[in-house]
N, CA, C, O and CB atoms as a CASP TS submission, in Angstrom:
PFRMAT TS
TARGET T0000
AUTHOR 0000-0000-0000
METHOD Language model
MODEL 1
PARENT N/A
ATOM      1  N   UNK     1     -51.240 243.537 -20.521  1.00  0.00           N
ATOM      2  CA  UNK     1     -52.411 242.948 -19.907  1.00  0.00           C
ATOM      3  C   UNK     1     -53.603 243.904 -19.945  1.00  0.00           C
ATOM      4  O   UNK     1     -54.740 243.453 -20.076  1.00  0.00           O
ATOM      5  CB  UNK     1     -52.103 242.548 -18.477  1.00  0.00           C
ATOM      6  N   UNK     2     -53.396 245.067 -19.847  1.00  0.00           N
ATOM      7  CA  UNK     2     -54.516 246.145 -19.804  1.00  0.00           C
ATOM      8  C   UNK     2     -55.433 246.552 -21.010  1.00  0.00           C
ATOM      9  O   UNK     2     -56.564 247.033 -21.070  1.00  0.00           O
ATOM     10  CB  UNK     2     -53.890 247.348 -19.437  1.00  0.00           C
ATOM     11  N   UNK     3     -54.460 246.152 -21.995  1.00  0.00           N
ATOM     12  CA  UNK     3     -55.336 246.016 -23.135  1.00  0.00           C
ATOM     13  C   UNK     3     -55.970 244.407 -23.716  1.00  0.00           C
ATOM     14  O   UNK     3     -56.783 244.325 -24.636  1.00  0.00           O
ATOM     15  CB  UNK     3     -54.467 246.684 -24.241  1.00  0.00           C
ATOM     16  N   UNK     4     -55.611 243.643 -23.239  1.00  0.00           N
ATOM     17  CA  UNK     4     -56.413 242.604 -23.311  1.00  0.00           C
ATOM     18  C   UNK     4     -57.791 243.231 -22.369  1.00  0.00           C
ATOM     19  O   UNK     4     -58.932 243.171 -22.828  1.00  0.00           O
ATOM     20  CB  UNK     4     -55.580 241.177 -22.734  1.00  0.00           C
ATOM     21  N   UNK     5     -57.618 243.575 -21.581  1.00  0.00           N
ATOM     22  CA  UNK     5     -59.328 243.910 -20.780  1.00  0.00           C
ATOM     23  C   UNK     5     -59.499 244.847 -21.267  1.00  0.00           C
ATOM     24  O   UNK     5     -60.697 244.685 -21.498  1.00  0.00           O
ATOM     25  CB  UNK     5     -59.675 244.158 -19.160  1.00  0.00           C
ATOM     26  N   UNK     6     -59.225 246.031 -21.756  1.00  0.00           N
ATOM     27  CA  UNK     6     -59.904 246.586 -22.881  1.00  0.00           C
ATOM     28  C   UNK     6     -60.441 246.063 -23.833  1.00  0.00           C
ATOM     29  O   UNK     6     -61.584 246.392 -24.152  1.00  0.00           O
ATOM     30  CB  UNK     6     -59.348 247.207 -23.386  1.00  0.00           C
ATOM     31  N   UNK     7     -59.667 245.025 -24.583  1.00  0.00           N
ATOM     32  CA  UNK     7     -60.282 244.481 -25.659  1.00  0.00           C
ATOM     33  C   UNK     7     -61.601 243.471 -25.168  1.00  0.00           C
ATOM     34  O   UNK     7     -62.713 243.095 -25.540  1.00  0.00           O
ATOM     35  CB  UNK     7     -59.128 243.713 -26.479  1.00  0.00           C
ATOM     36  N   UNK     8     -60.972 243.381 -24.456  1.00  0.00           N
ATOM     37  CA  UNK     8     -62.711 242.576 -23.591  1.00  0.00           C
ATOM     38  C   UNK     8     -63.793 243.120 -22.899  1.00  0.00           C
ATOM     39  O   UNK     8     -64.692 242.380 -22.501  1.00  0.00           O
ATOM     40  CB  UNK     8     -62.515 241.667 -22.414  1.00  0.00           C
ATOM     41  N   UNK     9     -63.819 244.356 -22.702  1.00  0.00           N
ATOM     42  CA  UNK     9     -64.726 245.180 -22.365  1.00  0.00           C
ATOM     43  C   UNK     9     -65.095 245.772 -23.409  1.00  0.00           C
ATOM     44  O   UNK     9     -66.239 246.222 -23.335  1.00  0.00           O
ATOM     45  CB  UNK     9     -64.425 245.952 -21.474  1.00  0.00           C
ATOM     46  N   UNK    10     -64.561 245.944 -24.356  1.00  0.00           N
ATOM     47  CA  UNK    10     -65.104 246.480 -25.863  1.00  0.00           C
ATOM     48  C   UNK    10     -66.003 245.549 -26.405  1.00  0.00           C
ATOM     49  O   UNK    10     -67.069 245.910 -26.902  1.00  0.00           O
ATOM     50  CB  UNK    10     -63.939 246.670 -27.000  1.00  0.00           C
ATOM     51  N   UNK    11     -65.597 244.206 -26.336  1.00  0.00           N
ATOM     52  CA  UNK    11     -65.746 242.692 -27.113  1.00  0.00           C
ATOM     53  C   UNK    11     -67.297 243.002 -26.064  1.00  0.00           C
ATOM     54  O   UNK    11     -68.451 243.087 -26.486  1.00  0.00           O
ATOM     55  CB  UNK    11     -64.207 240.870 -26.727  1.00  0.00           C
ATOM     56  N   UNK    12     -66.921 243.095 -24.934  1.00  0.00           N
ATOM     57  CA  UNK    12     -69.087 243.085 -24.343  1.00  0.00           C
ATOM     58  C   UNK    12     -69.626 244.272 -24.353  1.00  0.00           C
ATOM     59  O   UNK    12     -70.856 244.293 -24.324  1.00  0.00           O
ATOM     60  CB  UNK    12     -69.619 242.635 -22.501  1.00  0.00           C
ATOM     61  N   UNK    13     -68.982 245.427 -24.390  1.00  0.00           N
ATOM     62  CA  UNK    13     -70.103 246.384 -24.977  1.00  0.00           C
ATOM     63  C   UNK    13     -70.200 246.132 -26.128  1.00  0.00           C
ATOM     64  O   UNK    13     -71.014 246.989 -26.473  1.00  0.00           O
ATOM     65  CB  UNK    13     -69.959 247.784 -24.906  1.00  0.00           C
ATOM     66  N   UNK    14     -69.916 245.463 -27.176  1.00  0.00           N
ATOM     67  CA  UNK    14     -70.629 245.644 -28.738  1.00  0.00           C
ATOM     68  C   UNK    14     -71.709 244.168 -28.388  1.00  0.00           C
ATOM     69  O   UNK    14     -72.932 244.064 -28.479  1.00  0.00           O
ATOM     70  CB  UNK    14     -69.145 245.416 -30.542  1.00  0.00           C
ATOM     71  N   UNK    15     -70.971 243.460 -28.092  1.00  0.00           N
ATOM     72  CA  UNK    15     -72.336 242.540 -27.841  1.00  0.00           C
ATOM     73  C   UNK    15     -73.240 243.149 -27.111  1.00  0.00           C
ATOM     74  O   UNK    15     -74.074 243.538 -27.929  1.00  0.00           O
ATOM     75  CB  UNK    15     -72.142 241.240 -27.124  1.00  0.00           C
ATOM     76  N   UNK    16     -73.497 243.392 -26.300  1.00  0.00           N
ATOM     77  CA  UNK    16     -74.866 243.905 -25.214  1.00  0.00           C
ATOM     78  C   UNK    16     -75.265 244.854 -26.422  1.00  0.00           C
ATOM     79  O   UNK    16     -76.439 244.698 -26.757  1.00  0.00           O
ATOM     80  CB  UNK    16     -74.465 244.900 -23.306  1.00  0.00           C
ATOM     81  N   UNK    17     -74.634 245.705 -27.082  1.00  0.00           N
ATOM     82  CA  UNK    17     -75.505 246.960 -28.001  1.00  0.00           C
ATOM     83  C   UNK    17     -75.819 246.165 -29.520  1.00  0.00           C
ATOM     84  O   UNK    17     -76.897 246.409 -30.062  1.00  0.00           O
ATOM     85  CB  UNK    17     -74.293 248.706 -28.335  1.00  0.00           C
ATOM     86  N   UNK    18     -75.115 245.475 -30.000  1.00  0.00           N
ATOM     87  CA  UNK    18     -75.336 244.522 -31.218  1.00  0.00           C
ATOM     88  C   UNK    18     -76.969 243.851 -30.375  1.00  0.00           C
ATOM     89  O   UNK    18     -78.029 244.031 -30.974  1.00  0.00           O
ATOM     90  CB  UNK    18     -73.635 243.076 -31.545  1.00  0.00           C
ATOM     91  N   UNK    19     -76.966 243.415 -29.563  1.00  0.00           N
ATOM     92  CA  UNK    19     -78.206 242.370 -29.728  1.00  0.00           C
ATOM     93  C   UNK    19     -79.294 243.545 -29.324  1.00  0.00           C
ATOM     94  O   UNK    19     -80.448 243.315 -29.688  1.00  0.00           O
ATOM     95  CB  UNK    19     -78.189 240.744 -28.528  1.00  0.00           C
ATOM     96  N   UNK    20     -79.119 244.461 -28.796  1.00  0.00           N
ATOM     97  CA  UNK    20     -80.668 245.436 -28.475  1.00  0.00           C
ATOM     98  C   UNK    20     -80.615 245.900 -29.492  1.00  0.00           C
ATOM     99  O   UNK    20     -81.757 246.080 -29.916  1.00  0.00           O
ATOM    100  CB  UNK    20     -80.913 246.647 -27.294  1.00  0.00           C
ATOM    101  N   UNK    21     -79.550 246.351 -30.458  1.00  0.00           N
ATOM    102  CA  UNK    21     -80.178 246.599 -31.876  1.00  0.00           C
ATOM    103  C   UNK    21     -80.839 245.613 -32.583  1.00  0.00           C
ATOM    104  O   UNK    21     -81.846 245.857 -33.247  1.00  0.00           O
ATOM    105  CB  UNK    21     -79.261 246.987 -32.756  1.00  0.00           C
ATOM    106  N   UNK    22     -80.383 244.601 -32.494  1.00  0.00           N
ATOM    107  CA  UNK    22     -81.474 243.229 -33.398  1.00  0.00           C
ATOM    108  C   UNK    22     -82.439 242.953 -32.353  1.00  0.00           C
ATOM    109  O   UNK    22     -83.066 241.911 -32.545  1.00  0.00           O
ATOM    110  CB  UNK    22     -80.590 241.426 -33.880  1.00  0.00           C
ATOM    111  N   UNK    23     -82.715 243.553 -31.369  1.00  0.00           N
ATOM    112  CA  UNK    23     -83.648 243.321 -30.816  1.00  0.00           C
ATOM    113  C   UNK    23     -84.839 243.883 -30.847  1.00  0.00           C
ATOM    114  O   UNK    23     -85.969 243.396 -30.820  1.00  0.00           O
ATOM    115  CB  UNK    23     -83.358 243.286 -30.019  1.00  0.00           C
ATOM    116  N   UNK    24     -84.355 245.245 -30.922  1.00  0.00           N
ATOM    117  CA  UNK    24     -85.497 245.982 -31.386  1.00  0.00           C
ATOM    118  C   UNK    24     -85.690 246.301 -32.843  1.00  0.00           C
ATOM    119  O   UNK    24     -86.468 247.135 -33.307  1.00  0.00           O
ATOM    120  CB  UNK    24     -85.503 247.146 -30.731  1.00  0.00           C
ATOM    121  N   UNK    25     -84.873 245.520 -33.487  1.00  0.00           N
ATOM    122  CA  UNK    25     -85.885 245.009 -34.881  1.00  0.00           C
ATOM    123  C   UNK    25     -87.174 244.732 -34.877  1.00  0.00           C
ATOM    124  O   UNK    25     -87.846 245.125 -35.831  1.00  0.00           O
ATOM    125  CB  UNK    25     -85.536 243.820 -35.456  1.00  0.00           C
ATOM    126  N   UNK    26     -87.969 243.790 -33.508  1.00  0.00           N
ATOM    127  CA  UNK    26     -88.918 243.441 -33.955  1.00  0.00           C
ATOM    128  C   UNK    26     -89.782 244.166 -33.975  1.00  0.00           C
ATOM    129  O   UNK    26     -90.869 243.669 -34.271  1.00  0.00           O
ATOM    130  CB  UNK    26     -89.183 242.638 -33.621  1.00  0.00           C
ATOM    131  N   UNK    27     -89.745 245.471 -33.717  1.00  0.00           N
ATOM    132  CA  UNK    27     -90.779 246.898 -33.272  1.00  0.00           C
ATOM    133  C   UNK    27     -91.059 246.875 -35.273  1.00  0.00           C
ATOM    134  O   UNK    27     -91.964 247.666 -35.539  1.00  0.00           O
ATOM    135  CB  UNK    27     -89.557 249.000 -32.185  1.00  0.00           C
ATOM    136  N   UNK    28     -90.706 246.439 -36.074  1.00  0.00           N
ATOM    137  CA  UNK    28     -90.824 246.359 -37.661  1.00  0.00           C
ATOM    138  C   UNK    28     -92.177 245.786 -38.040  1.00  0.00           C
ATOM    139  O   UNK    28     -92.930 246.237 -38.903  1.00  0.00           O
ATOM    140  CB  UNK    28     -89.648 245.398 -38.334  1.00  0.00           C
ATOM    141  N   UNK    29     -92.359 244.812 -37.330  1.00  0.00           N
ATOM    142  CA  UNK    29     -93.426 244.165 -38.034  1.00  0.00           C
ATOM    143  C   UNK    29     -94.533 244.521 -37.190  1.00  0.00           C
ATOM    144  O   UNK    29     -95.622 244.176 -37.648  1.00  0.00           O
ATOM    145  CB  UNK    29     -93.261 242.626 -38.252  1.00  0.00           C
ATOM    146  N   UNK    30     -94.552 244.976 -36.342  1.00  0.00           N
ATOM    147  CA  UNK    30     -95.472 245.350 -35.712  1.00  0.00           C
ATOM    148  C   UNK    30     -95.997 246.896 -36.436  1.00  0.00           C
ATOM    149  O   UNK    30     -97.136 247.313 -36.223  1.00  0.00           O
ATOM    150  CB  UNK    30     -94.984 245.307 -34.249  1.00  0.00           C
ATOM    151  N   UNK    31     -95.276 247.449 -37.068  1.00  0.00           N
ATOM    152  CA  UNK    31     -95.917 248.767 -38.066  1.00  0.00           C
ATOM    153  C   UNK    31     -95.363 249.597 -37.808  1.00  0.00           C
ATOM    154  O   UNK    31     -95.866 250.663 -38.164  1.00  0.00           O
ATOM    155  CB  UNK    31     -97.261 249.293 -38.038  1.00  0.00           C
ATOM    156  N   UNK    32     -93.962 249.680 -37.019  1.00  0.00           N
ATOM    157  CA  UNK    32     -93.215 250.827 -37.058  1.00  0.00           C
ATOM    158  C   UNK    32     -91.930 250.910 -38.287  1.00  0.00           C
ATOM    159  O   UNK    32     -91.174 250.021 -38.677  1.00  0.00           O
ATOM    160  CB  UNK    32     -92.665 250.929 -35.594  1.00  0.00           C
ATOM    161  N   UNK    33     -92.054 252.527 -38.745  1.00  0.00           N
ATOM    162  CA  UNK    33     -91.338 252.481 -40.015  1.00  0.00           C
ATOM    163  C   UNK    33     -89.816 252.550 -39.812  1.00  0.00           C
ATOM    164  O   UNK    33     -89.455 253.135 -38.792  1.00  0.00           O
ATOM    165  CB  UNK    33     -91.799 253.630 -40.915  1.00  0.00           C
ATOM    166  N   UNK    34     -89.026 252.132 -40.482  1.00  0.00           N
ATOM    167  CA  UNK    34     -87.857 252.764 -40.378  1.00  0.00           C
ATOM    168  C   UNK    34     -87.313 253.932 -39.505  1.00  0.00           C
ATOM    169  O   UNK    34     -86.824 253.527 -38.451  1.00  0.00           O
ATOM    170  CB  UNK    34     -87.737 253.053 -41.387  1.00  0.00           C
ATOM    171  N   UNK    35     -87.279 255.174 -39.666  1.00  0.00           N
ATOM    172  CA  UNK    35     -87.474 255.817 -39.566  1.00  0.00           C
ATOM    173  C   UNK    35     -87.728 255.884 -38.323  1.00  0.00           C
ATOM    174  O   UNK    35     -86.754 255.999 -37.579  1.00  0.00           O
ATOM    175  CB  UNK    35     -87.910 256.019 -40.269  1.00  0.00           C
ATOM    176  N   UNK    36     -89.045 255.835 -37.742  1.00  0.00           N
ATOM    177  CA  UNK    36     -89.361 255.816 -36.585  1.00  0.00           C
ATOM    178  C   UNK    36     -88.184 254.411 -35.788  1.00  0.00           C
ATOM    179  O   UNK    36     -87.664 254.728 -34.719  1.00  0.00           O
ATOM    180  CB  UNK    36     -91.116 255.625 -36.629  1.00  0.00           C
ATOM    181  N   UNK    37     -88.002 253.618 -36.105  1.00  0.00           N
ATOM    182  CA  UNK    37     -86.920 252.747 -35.393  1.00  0.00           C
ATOM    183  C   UNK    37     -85.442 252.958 -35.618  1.00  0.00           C
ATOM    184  O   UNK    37     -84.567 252.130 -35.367  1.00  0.00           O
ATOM    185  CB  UNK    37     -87.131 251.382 -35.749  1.00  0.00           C
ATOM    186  N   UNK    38     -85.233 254.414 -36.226  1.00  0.00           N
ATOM    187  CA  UNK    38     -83.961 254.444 -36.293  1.00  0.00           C
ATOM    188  C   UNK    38     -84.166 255.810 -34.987  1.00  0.00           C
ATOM    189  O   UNK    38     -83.283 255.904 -34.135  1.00  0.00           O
ATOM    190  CB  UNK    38     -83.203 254.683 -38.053  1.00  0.00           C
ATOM    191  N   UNK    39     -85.155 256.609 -34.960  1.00  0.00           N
ATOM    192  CA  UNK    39     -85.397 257.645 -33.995  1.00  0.00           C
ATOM    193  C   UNK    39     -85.207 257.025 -32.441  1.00  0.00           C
ATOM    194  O   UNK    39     -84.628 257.532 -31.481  1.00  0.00           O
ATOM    195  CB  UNK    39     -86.923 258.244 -34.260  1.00  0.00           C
ATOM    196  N   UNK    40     -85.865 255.826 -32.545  1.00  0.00           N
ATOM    197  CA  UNK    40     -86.385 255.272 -31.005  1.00  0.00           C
ATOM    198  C   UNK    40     -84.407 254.565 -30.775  1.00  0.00           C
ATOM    199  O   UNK    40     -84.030 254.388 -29.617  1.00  0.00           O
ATOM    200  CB  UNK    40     -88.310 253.495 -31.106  1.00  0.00           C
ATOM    201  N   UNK    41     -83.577 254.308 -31.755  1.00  0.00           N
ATOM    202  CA  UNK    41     -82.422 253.497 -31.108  1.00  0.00           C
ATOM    203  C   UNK    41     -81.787 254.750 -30.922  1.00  0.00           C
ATOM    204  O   UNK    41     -81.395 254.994 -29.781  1.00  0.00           O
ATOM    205  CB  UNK    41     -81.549 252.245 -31.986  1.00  0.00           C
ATOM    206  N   UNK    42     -81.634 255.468 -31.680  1.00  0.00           N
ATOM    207  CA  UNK    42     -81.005 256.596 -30.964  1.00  0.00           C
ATOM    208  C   UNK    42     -80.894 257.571 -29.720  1.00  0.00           C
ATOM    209  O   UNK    42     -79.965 258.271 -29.315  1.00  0.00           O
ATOM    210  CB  UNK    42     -81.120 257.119 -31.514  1.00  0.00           C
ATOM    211  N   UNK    43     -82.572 257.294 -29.128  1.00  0.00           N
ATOM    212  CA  UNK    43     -82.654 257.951 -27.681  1.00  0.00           C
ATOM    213  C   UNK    43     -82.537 257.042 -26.487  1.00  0.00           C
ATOM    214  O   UNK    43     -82.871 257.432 -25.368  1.00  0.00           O
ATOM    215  CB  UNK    43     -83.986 258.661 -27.502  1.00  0.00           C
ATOM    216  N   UNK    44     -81.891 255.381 -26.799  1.00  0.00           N
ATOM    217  CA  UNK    44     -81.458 254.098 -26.349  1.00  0.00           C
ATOM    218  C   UNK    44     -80.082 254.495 -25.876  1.00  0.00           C
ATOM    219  O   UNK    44     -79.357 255.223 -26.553  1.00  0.00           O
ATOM    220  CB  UNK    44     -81.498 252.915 -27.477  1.00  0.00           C
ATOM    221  N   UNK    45     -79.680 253.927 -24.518  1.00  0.00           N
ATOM    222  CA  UNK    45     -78.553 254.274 -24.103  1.00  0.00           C
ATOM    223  C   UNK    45     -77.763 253.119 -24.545  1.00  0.00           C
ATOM    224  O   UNK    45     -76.608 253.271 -24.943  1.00  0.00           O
ATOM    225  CB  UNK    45     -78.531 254.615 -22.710  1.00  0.00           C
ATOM    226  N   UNK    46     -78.502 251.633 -24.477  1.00  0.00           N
ATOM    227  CA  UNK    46     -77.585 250.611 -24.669  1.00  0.00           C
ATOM    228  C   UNK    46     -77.489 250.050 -26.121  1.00  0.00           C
ATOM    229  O   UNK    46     -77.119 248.902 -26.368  1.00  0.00           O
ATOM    230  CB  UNK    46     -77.918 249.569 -23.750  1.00  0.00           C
ATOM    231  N   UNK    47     -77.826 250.891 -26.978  1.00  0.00           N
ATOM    232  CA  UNK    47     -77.387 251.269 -28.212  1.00  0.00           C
ATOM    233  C   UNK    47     -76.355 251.776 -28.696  1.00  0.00           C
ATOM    234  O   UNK    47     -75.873 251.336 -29.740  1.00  0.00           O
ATOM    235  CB  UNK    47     -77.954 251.829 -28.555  1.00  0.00           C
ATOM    236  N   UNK    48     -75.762 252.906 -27.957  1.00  0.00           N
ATOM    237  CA  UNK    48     -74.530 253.370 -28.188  1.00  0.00           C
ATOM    238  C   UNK    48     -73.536 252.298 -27.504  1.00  0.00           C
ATOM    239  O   UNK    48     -72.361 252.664 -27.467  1.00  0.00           O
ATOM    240  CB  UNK    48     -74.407 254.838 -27.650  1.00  0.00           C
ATOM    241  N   UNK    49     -73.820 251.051 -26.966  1.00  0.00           N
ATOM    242  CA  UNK    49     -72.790 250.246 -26.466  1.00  0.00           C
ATOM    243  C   UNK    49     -72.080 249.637 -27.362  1.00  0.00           C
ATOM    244  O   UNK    49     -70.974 249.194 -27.053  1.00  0.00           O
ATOM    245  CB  UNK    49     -73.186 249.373 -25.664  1.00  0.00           C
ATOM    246  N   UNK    50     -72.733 249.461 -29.022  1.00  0.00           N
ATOM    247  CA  UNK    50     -71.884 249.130 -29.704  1.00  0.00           C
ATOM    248  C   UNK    50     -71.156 249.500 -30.584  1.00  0.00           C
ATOM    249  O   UNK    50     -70.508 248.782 -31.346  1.00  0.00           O
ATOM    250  CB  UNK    50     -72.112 248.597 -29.940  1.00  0.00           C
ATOM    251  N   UNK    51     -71.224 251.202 -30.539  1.00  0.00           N
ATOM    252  CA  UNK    51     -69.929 251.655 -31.049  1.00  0.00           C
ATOM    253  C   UNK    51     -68.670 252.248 -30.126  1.00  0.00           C
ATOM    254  O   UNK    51     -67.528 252.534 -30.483  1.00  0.00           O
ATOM    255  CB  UNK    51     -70.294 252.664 -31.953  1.00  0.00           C
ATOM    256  N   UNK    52     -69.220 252.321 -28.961  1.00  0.00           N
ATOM    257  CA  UNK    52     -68.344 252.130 -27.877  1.00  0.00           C
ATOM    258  C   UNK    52     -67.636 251.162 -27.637  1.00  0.00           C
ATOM    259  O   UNK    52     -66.664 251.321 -26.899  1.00  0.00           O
ATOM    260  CB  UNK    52     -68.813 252.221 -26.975  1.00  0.00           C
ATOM    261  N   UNK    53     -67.940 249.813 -28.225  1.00  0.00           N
ATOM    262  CA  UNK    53     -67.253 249.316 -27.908  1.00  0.00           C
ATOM    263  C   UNK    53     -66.158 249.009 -28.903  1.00  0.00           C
ATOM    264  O   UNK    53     -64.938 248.896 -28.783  1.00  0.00           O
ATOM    265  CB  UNK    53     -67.801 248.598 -27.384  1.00  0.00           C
ATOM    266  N   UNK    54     -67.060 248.904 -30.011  1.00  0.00           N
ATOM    267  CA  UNK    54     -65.845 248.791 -31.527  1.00  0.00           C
ATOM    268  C   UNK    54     -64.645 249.985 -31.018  1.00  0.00           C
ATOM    269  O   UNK    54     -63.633 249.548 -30.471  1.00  0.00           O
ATOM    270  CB  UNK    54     -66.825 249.503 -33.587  1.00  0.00           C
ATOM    271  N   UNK    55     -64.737 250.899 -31.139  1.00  0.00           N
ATOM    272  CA  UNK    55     -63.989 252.042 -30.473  1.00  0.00           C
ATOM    273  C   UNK    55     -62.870 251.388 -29.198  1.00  0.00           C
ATOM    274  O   UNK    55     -61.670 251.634 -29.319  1.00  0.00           O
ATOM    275  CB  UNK    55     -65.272 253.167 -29.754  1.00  0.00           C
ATOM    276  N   UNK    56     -63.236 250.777 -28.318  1.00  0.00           N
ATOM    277  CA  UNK    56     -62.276 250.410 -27.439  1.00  0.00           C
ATOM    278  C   UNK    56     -61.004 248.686 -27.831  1.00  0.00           C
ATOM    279  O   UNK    56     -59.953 248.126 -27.521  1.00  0.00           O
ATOM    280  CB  UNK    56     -63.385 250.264 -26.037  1.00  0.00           C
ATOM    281  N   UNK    57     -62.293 248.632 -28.753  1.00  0.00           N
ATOM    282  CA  UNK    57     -61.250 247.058 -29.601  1.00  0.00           C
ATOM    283  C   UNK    57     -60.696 247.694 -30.737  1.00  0.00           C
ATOM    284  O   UNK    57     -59.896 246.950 -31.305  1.00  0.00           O
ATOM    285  CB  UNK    57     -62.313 245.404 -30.363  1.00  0.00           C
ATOM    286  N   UNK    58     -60.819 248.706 -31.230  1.00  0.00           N
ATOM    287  CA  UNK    58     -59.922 249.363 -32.087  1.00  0.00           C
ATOM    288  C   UNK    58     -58.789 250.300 -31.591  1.00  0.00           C
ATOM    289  O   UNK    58     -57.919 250.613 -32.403  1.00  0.00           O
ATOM    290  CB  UNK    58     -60.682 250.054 -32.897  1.00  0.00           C
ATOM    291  N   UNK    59     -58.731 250.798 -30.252  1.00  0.00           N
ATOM    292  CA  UNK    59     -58.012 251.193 -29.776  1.00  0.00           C
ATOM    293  C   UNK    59     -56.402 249.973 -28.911  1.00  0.00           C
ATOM    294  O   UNK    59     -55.233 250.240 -28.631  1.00  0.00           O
ATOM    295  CB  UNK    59     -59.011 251.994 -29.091  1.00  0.00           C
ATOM    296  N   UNK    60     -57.227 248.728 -28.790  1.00  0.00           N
ATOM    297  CA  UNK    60     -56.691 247.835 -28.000  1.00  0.00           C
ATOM    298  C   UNK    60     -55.847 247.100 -29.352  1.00  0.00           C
ATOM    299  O   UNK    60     -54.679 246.717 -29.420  1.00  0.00           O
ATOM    300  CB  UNK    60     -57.886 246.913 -27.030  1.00  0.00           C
ATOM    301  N   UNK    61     -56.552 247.086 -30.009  1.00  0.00           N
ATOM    302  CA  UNK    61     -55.514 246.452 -31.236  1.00  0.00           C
ATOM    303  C   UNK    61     -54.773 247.075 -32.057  1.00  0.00           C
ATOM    304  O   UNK    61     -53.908 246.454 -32.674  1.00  0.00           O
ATOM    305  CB  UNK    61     -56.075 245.788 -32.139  1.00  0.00           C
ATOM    306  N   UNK    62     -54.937 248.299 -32.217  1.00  0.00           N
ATOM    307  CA  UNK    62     -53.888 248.908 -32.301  1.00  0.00           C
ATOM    308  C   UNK    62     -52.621 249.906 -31.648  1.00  0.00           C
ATOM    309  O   UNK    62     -51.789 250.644 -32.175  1.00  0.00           O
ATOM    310  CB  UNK    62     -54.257 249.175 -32.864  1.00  0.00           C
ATOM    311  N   UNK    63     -52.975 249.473 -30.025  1.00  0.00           N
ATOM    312  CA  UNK    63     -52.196 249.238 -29.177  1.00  0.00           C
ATOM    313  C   UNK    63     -51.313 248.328 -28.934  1.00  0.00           C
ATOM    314  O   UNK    63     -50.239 248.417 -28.338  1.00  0.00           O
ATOM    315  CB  UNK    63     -52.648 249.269 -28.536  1.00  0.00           C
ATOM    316  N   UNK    64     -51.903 247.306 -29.507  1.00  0.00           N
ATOM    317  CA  UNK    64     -51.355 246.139 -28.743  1.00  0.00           C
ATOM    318  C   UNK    64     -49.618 245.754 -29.409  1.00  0.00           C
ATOM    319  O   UNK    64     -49.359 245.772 -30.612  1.00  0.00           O
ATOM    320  CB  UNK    64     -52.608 244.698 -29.007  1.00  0.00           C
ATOM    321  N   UNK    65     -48.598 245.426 -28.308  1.00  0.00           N
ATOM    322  CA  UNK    65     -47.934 245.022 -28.583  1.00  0.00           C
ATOM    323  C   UNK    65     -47.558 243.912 -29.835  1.00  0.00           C
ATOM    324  O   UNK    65     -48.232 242.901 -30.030  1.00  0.00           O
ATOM    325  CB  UNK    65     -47.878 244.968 -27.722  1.00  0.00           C
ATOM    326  N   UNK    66     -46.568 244.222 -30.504  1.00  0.00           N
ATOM    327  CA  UNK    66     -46.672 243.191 -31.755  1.00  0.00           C
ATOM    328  C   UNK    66     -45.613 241.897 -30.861  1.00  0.00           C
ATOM    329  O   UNK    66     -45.370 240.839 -31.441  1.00  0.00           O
ATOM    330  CB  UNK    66     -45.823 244.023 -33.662  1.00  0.00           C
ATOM    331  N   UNK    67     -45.136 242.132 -29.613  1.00  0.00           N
ATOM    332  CA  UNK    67     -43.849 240.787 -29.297  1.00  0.00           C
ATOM    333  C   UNK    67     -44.987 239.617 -28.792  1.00  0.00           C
ATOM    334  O   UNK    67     -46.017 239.960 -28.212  1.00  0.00           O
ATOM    335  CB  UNK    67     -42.323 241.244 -27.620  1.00  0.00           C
ATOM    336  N   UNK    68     -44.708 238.377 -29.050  1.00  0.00           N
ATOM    337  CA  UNK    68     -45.422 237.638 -28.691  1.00  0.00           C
ATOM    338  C   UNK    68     -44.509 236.392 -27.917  1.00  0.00           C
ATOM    339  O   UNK    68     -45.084 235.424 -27.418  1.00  0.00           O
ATOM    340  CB  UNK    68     -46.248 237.380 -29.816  1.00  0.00           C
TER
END
């Protein structure tokens, strides 16, 4: 059971950090370069939510019991 809520707390930190990364895509058209929007996600805390979370659904599935 404990890794099912791992895997589900992983499953919403990559969502919450997946969408502020496409979110702050739109800082693009407004004239910021690359570069500068790869600087600004990196000093973003809820940016790192989505490799935190891949990280905890990769840990949960390959935890997870194979008996079903």
């Amino acid at each position: 059971m404990g890794y099912i809520f791992l895997f589900l707390i992983g499953f919403g930190l990559s969502i919450t950090g997946g969408i502020s990364i496409i979110a702050y895509l739109n800082f693009l058209p407004a004239g910021v370069s690359w570069l500068e929007y790869f600087q600004y996600i990196t000093g973003r805390l809820e940016c790192y939510f989505l490799p935190l979370g891949l990280i905890f659904m990769m840990i949960s599935i390959h935890r997870f019991p194979n008996k079903l």
